[in-house]
C-alpha positions in Angstrom: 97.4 117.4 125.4 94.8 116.5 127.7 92.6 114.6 124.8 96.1 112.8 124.5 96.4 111.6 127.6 93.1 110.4 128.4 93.8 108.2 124.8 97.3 106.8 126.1 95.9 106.5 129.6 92.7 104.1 127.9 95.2 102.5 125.4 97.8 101.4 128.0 94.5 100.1 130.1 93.3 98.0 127.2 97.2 96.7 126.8 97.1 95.3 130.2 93.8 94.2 130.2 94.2 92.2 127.1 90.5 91.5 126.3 91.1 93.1 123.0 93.8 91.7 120.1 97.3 94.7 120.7 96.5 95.4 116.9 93.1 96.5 117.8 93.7 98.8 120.1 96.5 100.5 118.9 93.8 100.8 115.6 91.6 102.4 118.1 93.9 104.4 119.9 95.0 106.1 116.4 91.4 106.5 115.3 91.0 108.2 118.8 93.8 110.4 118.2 93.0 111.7 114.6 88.8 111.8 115.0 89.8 114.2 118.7 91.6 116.3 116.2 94.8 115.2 117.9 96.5 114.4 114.6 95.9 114.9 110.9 94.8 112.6 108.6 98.7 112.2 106.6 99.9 111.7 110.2 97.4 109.2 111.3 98.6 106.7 108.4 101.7 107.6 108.4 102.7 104.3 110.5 101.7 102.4 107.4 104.6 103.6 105.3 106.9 103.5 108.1 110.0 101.7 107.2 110.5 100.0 110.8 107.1 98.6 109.5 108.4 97.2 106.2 110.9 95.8 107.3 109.9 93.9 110.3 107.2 92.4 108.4 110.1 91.1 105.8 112.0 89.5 108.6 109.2 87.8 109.4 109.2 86.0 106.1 113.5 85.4 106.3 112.7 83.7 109.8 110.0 81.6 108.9 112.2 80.6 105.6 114.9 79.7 107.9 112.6 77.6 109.7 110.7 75.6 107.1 114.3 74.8 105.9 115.2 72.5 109.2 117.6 75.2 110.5 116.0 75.3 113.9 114.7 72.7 113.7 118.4 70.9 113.5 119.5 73.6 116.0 117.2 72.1 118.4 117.6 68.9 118.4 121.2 69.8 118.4 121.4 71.5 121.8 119.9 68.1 123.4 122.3 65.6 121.8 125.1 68.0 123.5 123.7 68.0 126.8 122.9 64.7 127.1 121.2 63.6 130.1 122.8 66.6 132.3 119.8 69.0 133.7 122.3 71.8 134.3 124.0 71.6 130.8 120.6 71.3 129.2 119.3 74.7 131.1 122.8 76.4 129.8 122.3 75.3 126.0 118.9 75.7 125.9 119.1 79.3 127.4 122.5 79.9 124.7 120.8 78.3 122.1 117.9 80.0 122.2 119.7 83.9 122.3 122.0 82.9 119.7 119.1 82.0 117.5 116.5 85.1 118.4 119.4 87.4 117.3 118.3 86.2 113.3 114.9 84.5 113.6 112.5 86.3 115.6 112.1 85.8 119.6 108.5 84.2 118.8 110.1 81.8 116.4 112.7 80.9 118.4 110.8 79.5 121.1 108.2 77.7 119.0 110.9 75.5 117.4 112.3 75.1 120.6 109.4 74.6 122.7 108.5 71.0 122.5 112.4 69.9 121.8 112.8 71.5 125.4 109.9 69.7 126.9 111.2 66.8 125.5 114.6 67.0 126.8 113.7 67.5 130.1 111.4 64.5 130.1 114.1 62.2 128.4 117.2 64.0 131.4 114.5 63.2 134.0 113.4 66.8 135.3 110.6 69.1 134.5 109.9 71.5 131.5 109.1 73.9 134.3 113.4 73.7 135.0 113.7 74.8 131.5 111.2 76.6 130.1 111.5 80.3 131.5 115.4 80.2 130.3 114.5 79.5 126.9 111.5 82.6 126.8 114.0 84.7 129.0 117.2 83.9 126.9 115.1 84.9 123.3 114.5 87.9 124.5 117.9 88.7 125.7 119.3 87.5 122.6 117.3 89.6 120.5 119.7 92.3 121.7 122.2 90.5 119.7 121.8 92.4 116.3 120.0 95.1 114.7 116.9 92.9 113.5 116.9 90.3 116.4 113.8 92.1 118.0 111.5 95.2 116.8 112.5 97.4 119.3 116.4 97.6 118.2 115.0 98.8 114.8 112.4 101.2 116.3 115.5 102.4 118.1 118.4 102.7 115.0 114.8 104.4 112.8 113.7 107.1 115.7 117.7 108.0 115.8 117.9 108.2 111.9 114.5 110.4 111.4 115.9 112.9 114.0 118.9 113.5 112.3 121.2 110.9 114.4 123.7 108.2 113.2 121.5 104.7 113.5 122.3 101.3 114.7 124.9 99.2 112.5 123.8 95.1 112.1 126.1 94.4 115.3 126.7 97.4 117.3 123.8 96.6 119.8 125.7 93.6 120.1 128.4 95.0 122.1 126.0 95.2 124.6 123.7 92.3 124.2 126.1 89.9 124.4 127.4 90.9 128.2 123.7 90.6 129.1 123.2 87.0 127.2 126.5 85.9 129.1 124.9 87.1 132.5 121.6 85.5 131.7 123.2 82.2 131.1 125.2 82.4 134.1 122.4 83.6 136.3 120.1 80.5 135.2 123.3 78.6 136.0 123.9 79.2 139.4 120.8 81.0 140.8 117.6 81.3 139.0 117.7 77.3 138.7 117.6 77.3 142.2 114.1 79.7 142.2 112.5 77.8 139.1 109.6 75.9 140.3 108.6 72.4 140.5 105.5 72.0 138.3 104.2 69.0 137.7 102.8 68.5 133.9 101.3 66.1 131.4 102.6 67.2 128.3 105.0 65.1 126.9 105.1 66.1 123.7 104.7 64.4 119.9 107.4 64.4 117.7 108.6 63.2 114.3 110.3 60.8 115.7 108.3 59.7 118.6 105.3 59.3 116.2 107.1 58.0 113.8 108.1 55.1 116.2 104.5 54.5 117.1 103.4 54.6 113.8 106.1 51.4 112.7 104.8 49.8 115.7 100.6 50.1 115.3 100.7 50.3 111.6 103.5 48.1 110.3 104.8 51.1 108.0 108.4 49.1 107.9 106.4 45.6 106.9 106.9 44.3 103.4 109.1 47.2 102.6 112.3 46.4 100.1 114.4 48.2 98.7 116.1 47.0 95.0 118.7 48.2 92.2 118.0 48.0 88.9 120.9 45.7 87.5 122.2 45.8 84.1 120.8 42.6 82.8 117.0 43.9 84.0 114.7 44.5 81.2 113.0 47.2 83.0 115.6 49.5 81.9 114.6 52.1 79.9 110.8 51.9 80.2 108.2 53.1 82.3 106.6 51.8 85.0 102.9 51.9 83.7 104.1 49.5 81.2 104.6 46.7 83.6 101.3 46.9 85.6 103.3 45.7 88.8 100.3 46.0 90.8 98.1 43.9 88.9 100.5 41.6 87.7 103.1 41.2 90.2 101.2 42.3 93.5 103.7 44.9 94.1 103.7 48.6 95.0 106.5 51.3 93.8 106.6 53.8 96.8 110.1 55.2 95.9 112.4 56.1 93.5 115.9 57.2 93.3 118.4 58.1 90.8 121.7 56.6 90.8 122.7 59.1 88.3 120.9 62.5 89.2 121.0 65.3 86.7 120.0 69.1 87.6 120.4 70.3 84.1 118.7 67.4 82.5 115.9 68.2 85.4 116.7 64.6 86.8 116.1 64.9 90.5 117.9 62.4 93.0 114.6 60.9 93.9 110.8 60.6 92.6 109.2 60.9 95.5 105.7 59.8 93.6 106.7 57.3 91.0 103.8 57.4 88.5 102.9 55.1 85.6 105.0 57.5 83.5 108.0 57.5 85.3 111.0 56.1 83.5 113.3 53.3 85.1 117.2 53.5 84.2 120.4 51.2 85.3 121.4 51.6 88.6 118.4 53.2 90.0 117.0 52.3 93.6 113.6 51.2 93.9 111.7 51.0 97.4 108.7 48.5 97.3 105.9 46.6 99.2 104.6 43.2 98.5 104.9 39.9 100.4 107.6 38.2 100.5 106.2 35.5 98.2 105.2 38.1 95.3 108.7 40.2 96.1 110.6 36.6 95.5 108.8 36.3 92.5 109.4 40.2 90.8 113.1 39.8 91.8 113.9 37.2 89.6 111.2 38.1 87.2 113.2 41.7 86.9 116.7 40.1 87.7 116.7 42.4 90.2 119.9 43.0 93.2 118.4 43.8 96.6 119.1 45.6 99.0 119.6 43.5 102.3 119.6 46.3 104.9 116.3 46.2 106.9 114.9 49.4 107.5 115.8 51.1 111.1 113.1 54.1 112.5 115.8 56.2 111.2 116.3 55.1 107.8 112.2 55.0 107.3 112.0 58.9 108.5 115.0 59.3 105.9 112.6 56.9 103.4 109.5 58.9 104.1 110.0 62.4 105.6 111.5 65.6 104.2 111.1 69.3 103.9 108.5 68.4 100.9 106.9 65.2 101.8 105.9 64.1 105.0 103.8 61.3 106.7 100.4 61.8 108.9 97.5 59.6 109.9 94.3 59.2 108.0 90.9 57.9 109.6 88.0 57.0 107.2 84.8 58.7 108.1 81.1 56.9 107.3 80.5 59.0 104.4 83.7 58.6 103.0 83.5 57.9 99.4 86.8 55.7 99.6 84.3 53.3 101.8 83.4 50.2 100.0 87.1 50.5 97.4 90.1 48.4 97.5 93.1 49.8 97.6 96.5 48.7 97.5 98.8 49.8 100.6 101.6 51.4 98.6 99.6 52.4 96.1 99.6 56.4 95.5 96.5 58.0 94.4 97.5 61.2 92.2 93.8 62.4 92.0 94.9 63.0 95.6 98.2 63.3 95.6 99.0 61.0 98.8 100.6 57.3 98.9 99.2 54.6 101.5 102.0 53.3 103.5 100.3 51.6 106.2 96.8 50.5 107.6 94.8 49.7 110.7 91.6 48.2 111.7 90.1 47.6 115.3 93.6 48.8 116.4 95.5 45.4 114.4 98.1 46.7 111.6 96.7 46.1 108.2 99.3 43.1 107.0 97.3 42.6 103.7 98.5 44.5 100.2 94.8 45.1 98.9 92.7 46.2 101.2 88.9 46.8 101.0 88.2 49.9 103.1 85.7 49.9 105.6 84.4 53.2 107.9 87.0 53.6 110.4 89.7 52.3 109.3 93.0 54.3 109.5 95.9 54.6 107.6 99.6 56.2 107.3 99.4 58.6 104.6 102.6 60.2 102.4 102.7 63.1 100.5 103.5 66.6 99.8 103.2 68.8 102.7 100.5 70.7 101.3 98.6 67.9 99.9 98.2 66.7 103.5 96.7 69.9 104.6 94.2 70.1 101.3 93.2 66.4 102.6 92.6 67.8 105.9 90.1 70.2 104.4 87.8 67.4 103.4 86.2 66.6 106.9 83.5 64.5 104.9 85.7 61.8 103.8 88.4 61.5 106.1 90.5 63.3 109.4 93.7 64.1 109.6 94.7 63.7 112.6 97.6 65.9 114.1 99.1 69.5 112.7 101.1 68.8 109.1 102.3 72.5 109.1 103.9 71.7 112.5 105.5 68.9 111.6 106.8 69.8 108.8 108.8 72.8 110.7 110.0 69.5 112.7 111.9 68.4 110.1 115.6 68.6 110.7 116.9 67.4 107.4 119.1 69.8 105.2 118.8 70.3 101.7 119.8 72.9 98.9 117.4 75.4 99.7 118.1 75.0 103.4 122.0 76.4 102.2 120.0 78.9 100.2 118.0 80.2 103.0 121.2 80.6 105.3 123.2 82.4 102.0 119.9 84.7 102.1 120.5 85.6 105.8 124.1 86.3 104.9 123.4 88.5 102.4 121.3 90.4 104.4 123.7 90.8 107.4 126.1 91.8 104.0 123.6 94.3 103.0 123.2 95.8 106.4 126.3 96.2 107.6 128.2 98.1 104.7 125.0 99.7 104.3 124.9 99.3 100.6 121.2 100.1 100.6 118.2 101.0 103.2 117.4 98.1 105.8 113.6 98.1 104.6 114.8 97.3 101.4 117.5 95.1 102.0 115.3 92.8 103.5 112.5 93.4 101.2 115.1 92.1 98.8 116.1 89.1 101.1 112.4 87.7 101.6 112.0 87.9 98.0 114.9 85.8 97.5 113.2 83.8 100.2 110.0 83.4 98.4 111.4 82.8 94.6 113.4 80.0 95.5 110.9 78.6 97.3 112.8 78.6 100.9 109.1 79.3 102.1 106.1 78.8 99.5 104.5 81.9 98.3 101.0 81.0 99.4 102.2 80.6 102.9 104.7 83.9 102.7 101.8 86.4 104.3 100.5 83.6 106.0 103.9 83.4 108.4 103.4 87.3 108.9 102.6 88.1 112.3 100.1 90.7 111.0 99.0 91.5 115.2 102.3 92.7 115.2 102.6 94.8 112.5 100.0 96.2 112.6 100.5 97.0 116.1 103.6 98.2 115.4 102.0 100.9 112.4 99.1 101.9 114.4 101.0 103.4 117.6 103.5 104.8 115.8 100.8 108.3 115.6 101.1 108.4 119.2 104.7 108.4 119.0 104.3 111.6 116.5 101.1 112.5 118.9 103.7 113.1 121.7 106.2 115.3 120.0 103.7 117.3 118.5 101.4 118.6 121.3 104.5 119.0 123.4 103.8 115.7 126.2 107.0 114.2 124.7 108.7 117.6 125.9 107.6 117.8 129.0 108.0 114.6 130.3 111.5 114.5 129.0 112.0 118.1 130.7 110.7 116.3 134.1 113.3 113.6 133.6 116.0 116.1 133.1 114.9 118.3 135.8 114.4 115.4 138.2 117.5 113.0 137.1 119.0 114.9 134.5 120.2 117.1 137.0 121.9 114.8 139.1 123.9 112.8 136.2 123.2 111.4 132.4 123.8 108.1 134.3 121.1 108.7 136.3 118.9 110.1 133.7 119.8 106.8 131.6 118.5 104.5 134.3 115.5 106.5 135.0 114.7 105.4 131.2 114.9 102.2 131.7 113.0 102.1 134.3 110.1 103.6 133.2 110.3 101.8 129.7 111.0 98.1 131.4 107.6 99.2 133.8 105.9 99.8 130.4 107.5 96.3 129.0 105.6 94.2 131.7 102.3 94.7 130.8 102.4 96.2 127.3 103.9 95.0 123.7 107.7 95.5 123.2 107.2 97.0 120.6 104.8 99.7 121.5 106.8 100.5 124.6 109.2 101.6 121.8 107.8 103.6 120.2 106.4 105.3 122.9 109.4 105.8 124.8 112.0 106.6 121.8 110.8 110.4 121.6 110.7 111.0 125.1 114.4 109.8 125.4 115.7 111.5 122.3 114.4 114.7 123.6 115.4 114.3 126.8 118.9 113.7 125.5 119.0 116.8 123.4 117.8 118.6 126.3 120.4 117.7 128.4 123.4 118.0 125.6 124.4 114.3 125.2 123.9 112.5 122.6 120.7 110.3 122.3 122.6 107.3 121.2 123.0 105.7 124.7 119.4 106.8 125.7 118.1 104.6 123.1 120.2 101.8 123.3 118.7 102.1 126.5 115.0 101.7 125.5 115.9 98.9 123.3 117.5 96.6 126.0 114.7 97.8 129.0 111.4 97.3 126.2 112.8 93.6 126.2 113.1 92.9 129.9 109.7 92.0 130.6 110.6 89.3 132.4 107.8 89.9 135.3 104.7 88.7 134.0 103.5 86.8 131.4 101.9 88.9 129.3 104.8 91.3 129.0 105.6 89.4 125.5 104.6 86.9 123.3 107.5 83.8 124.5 106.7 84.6 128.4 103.0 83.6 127.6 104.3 81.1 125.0 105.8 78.8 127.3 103.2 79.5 130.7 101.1 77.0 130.0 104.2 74.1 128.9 105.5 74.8 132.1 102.2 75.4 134.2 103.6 78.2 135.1 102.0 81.1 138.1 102.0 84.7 137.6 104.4 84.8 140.8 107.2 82.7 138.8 107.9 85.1 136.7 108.1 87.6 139.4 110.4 85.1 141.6 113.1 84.2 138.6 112.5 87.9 137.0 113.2 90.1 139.6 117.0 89.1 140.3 117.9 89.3 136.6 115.8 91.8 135.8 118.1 94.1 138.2 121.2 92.3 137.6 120.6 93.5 133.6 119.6 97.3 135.1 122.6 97.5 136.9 124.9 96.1 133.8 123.1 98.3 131.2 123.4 101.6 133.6 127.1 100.7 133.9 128.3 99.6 130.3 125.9 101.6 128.3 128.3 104.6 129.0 131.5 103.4 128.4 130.6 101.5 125.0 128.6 104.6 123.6 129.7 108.0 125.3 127.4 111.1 126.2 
């Protein structure tokens, strides 16, 4: 016991001190445990077979499918078109929205998608992300309380009750509770804790789609010499394939896009090429996007018998054009060892030995009006193509940059498509599956990110990528110390001192004692961990005392995500620090009040939803 505590006493030291990664030192701390003979070596990995562990690391890959399909992405820009250009409306949707959405995707998830939409808003309804950014960390942890997977602890909880012989945690029981304490986090925001957020100034406006989509048209001309045509009856490129025509020689032209006026899924005819090629066949009716000059477009409209298409192109209709869940747009710069120096290239010509499409070009800072161009070192251009051929083309530093994150963006877009319904249906059946309990939550959702994967809601090759291994890991490594605790006895006695000292007096009192001591751990060590560490020490205390443990770990769940004193409590308080140039002492000014306001709530409605 006394090898034990030395090891928790170090590991909780190295939490708060945070010079090492959490993953590496709970690794440490279980090494610690089984090489001092603490443990043995089946209980040392046993963390690694854990089904908390499994299926955390699924959800992982459900959020991040939810995300790359324009779900929050759409959520976000959503809660700004409501509130308008209202400060307090904006700090209640943004604090809703973003507990309402850390109940299914996880609290780290939640506030990257809505981080920069928040900064933006507060720019655009004239205040500072500093008003806004605290409420949206604050409210995703709240709302993790929402249901069963909306935040590791809640499963740490339901498992510990389960492997001692308990009823667990059904998908929305915790939800009884966690919405009372969302509602009360809103409301405090509302009317108090926008009166204690500070007033810091920052420079981070931040880039967009949208916004850099609108610079784009403007220093790069991306809308210039862009038509759109359909292919009329009497056109004798009907039926016949768009190599055979040589448009670019001939007619000067460029095919950017494509699309089907007649789609077919079971004929595998999509509702747009994307990439026309030379092999791509032309039918009746189709829509063609193109860019020439207006002399050679004259010219290939009567030539083709062409109808156009008179609508000019808005910044919306161009991101519609050129941006989707698949394809997306960034900027290119030509290095001086490029080996596209010295070739001419046609703007709207797409290169499928790279897979990317030149929209638009610059030079010396003056838009590239030419359709050939002859490409000289530092020239830049608007690239389009697949998602992922962006970032291979960002690998190449030799030949040109890439300016700008693609994987970002591409989480940015907020357009919904088939697998974006898919994704949703996936989350649906995983709620299904967990709530009438038709098979083991581990599995459920080991199902669920399958789906995920298969359908291509979230590519394969980025599935483990979107894995917060520090987590997991994390999560595996301190669960010995959990078993550590029971087994030497410390678990014991310090629940015997709780009962003795608070015990004694009521369960009420004994229940906020708990969350005391877990929300202390919660401020300067990983949710997660403080979970595990407290869930045998409040089961046993329970026991001890004759009531059931239910309560007492409901308890831990809601108090190991309340760290709403410091900013390295959890991942979203240090998420949003440096957005809002935030102080240590913020977090201690807003926390505090709600902090005691959710104590007092918990202590009193804890009880009478789930009896001793």
């Amino acid at each position: 016991m006394i090898a034990l505590f030395i090891i928790l006493s170090i590991t909780i030291i190295l939490f708060i001190w945070g010079k090492f990664p959490p993953d590496v030192v709970g690794i440490l701390s279980m090494l610690a445990l089984f090489l001092t003979g603490v443990i043995d070596l089946k209980e040392t990995l046993i963390g690694f077979s854990n089904p908390t562990v499994i299926m955390i690391a699924a959800l992982f890959i459900i959020g991040e499918g939810l995300s790359r399909t324009g779900w929050t992405a759409l959520a976000g820009r959503k809660f700004v078109e409501w509130a308008g250009n209202s400060v307090n409306k904006l700090l209640v949707i943004v604090t809703l929205g973003s507990g309402v959405l850390s109940g299914f995707v996880s609290n780290t998830g939640t506030v990257a998608a809505l981080l920069p939409v928040t900064v933006s808003s507060a720019w655009n309804a004239a205040t500072l992300p500093s008003k806004l950014l605290i409420p949206v960390a604050f409210g995703s942890n709240t709302g993790g309380l929402l249901t069963l997977t909306g935040t590791p602890p809640n499963i740490i909880a339901s498992n510990a009750l389960v492997e001692s012989g308990f009823e667990g945690l059904s998908f929305f029981e915790i939800g009884l509770i966690g919405l009372p304490l969302l509602l009360i986090t809103i409301l405090y925001f509302r009317y108090i804790g926008n009166r204690l957020l500070p007033n810091n100034k920052t420079n981070n406006k931040p880039v967009d789609i949208n916004s850099e989509l609108h610079k784009w048209v403007k220093d790069y001309s991306i809308g210039y010499n862009l038509y759109r045509f359909r292919i009329r009856s009497m056109s004798p490129l009907i039926n016949t394939r768009i190599g055979d025509w040589e448009f670019e020689k001939n007619s000067e032209i460029s095919i950017i896009r494509l699309r089907r006026r007649h789609p077919n899924i079971l004929k595998k005819t999509p509702p747009f090429v994307e990439f026309p090629t030379m092999d791509t066949e032309m039918r009746y009716h189709d829509s063609i996007t193109v860019k020439g000059n207006a002399e050679a477009i004259n010219a290939f409209m009567i030539k083709f018998k062409l109808g156009i298409i008179p609508t000019p192109y808005t910044n919306d209709e161009l991101k519609g054009e050129f941006i989707n869940q698949e394809v997306g747009l960034a900027q290119m710069i030509i290095t001086p060892s490029s080996k596209f120096i010295g070739q001419s290239i046609s703007l709207g010509s797409y290169l499928k030995q790279i897979g990317i499409q030149l929209i638009g070009g610059s030079r010396g800072n003056k838009p590239l009006t030419d359709v050939n161009v002859n490409v000289k070192s530092g020239d830049a251009f608007i690239i389009r193509g697949s998602w992922n051929a962006i970032e291979t083309l960002q690998k190449s530093h030799n030949n040109v940059v890439i300016s700008g994150s693609p994987e970002s963006m591409a989480k940015n877009v907020d357009q919904l498509t088939f697998k974006s319904y898919l994704a949703l249906g996936t989350l649906s059946l995983l709620i299904i599956l967990l709530v009438f309990k038709i098979m083991p939550g581990a599995i459920a959702s080991l199902v669920c990110a399958g789906i995920m994967m298969l359908s291509g809601c979230i590519p394969i090759s980025k599935a483990y990528k979107d894995i917060s291994w520090t987590s997991v890991i994390m999560i595996a490594a301190m669960i010995p110390m959990g078993v550590a605790l029971q087994k030497t006895g410390a678990a014991q006695m310090a629940a015997d001192y709780l009962v003795t000292t608070l015990g004694a007096i009521h369960p009420s009192v004994l229940l906020g004692g708990i969350f005391l001591l877990t929300t202390a751990f919660s401020q300067t060590i990983n949710n997660s961990a403080t979970a595990v560490l407290m869930a045998p020490i409040a089961i046993i205390a329970a026991t001890t005392l004759g009531v059931s443990p239910k309560p007492f770990m409901i308890v831990v769940a809601i108090a190991a995500s309340t760290a709403f004193l410091t900013p390295v409590g959890t991942t979203t308080n240090a998420m949003v620090m440096v957005a809002g140039n935030y102080k240590f002492m913020d977090y201690m000014k807003v926390g505090t009040p709600l902090l005691l306001l959710l104590f007092l709530t918990t202590v009193i409605l804890v009880p009478l939803i789930w009896h001793f």
